[in-house]
SEGU-712772 format. One record per residue (C-alpha): chain; y negated, z negated, x. Coordinates in nm, 2 decimals, m for minus. Layout:
BEGIN
- A_Y_Z_X
...
***
This chain:
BEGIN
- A_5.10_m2.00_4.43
- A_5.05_m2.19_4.11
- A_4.65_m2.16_3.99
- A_4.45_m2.47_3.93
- A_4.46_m2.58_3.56
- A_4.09_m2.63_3.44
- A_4.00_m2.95_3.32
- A_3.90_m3.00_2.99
- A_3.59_m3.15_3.07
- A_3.55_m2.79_3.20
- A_3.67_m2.60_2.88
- A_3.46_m2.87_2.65
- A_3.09_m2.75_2.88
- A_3.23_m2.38_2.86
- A_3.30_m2.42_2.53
- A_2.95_m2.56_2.43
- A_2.75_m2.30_2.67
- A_2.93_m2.03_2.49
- A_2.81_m2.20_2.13
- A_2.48_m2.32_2.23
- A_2.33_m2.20_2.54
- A_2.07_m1.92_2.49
- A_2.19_m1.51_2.57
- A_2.09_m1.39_2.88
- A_1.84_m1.12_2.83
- A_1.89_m0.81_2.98
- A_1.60_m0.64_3.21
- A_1.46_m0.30_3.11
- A_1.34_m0.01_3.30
- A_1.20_0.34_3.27
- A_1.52_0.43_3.40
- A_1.77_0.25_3.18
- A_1.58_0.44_2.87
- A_1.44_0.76_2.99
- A_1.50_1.05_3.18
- A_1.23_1.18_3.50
- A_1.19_1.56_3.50
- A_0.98_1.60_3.79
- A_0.67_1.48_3.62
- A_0.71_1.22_3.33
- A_1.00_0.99_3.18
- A_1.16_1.16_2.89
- A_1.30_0.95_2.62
- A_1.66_1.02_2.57
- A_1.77_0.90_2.25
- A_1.66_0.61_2.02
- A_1.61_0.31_2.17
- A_1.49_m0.07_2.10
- A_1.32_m0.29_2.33
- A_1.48_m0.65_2.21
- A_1.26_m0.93_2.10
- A_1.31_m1.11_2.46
- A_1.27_m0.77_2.66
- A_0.95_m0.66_2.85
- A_0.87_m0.30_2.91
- A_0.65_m0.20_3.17
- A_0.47_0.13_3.20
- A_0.36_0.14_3.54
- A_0.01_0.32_3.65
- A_0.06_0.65_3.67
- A_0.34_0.69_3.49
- A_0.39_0.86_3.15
- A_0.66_0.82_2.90
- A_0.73_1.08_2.66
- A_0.93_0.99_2.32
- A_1.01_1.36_2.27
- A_1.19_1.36_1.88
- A_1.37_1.04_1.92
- A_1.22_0.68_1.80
- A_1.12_0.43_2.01
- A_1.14_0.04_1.83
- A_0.98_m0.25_1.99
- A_1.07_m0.56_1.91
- A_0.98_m0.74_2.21
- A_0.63_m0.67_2.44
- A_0.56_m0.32_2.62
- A_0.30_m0.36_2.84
- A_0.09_0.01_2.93
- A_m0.04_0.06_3.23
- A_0.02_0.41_3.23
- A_0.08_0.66_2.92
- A_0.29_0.63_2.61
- A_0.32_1.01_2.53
- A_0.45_1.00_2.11
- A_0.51_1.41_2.07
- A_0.77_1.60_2.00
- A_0.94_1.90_2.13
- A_1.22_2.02_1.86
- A_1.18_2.24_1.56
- A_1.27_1.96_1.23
- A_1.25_1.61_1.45
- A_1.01_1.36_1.41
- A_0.88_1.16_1.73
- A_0.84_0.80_1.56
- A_0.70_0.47_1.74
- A_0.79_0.15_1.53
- A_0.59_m0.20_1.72
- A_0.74_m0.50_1.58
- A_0.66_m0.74_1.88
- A_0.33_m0.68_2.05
- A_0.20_m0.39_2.28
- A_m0.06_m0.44_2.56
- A_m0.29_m0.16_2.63
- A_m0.43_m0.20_3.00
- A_m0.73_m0.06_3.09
- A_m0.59_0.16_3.32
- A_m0.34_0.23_3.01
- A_m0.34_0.52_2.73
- A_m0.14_0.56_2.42
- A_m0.14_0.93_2.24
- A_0.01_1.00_1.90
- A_m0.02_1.42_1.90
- A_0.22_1.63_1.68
- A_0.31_1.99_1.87
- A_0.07_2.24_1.68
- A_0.35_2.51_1.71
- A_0.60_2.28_1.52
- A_0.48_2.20_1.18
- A_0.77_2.09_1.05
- A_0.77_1.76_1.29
- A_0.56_1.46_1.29
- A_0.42_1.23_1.47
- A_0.40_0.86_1.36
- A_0.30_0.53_1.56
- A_0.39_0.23_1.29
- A_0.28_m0.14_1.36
- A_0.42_m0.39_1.23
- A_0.34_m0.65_1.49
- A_0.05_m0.64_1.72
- A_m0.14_m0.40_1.92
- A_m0.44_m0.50_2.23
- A_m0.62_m0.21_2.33
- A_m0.83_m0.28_2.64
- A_m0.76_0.12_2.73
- A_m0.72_0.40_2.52
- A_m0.53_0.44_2.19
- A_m0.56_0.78_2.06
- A_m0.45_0.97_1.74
- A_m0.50_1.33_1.83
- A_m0.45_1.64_1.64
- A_m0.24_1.59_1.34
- A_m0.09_1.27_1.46
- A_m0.06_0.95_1.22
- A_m0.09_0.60_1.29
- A_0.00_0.34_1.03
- A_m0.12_m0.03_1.07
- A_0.11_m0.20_0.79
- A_0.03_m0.58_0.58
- A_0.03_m0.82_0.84
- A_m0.01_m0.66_1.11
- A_m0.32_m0.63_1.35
- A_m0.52_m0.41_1.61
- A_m0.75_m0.56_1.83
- A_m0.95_m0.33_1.98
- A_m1.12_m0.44_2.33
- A_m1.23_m0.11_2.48
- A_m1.48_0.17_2.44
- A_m1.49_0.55_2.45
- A_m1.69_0.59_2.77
- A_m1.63_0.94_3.00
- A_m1.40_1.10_2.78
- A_m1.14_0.82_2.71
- A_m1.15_0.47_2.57
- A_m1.17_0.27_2.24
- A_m1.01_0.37_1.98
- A_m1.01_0.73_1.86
- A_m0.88_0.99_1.60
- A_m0.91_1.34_1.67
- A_m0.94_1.64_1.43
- A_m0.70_1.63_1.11
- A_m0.59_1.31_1.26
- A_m0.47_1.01_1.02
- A_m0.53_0.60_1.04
- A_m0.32_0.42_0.75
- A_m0.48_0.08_0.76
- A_m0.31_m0.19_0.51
- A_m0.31_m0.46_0.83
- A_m0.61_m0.62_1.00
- A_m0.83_m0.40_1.23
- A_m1.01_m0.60_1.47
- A_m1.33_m0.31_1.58
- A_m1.45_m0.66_1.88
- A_m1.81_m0.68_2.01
- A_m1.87_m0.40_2.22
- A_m1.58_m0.19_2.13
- A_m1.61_0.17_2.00
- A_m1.38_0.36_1.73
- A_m1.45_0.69_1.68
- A_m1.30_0.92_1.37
- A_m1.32_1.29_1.45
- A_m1.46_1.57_1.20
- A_m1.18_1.64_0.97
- A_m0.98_1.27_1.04
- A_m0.92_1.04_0.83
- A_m0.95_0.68_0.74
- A_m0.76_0.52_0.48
- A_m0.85_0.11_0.45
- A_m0.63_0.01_0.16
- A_m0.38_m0.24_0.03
- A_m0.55_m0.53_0.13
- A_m0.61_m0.37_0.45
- A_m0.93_m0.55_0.70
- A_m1.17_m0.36_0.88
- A_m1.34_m0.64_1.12
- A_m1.62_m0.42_1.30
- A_m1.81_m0.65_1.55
- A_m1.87_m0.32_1.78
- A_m1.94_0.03_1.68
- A_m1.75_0.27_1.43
- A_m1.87_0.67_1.48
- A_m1.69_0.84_1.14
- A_m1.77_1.18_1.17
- A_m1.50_1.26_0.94
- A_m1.39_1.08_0.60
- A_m1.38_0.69_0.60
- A_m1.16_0.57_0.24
- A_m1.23_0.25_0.15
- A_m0.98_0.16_m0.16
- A_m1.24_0.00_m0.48
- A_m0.90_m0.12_m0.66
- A_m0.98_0.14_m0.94
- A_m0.62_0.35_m0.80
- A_m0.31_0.20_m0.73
- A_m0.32_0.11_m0.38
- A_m0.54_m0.14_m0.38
- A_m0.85_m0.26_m0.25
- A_m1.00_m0.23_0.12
- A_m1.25_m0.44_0.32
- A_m1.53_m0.38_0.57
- A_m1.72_m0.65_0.72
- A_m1.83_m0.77_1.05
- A_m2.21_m0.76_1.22
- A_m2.10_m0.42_1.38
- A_m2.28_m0.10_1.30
- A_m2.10_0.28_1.13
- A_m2.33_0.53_1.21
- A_m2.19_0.91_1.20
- A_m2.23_1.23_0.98
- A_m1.89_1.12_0.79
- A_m1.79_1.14_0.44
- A_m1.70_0.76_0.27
- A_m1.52_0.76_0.00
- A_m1.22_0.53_m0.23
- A_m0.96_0.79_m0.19
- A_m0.62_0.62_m0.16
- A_m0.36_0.78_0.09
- A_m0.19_1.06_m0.04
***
């Protein structure tokens, strides 16, 4: 049986879909990105969220990024737990936002390095944008870097254990980006964490900043630049401030 020939009105629309219409844009789980062990979603090997993907976290549910990196480009959306930790000796456990990440409040986001493992790090980077209605937490010797142009808003505060935004002891907060501290909000910095505002870097406190450990604000009189704090917010705390630019 002889096929039927396609027109080439046919070929001329499939040719101009094929040049002009938009990619379709693949759907993205948990489960096309991570592995379950019984009790959370284990990251299994670097991965990207693309600029049109959405990834959900659901309530309840915790991923871990183990010692790969995680790169979003699109929007992840936390309703549950980002887990940034590490469990092998020599690997880093890295999260890099480029798009825009939504802390719920029923959402959490901890960046812990393993104690036992001191050669690994671990490091949440934004480059894009980062609502925290929930909890974002830098606990024990975990980084956070908030590069130029990049914001935190921060909606939430520390209320019952959890909330706001919070370093923990020896616990690190690179700010060159805008920090948004909104009315109402708490941030807390831990004895023995630290605050670097530098680089141009924007401290907005409208809420409540509790810096029990050392808060830098960059003069301009080093080479990273100068910092800035304003708002009508309040720092209260037994901290240290200081100029001292990031090691």
């Amino acid at each position: 049986m002889v096929g039927k020939k396609r027109s080439g009105l046919a070929n001329d629309r499939r040719a101009y879909c094929y040049s002009l219409c938009p990619p379709i844009c693949p759907s993205i789980t948990l489960t096309d990105i991570a592995t379950f062990n019984g009790i959370n979603w284990l990251l299994n090997q670097d991965t990207t969220i693309l600029a049109c993907q959405t990834l959900e976290i659901p309530v309840g549910q915790e991923l871990q990024t183990n010692h790969f990196t995680l790169t979003n480009n699109g929007t992840i959306n936390v309703r549950g737990t980002i887990r940034n930790d590490q469990d092998t000796i020599g690997n880093n456990s890295i999260t890099i936002n480029n798009g825009t990440i939504n802390i719920f409040p029923t959402g959490t986001i901890v960046v812990v390095r393993n104690l036992f493992i001191s050669s690994s790090d671990s490091i949440f980077t934004n480059n894009g944008v980062v609502n925290n209605y929930g909890d974002f937490f830098c606990q024990t010797y975990g980084v956070i870097n908030n590069n130029a142009g990049s914001r935190i808003n921060n909606y939430s505060f520390y209320s019952g254990g959890t909330g706001g935004f919070r370093l923990n002891y020896k616990g690190t907060f690179n700010n060159a980006g805008t920090f948004i501290n909104n009315t109402g909000a708490t941030s807390l910095n831990a004895f023995d964490a630290t605050i670097y505002n530098y680089g141009g870097g924007t401290i907005i406190n409208n809420g409540t900043i509790t810096n029990n450990g050392t808060l830098n604000n960059a003069d301009g009189l080093s080479t990273c630049g100068v910092g800035t704090i304003s708002g009508s917010g309040t720092i209260v705390g037994l901290g240290i401030n200081g100029t001292v630019c990031p090691p």
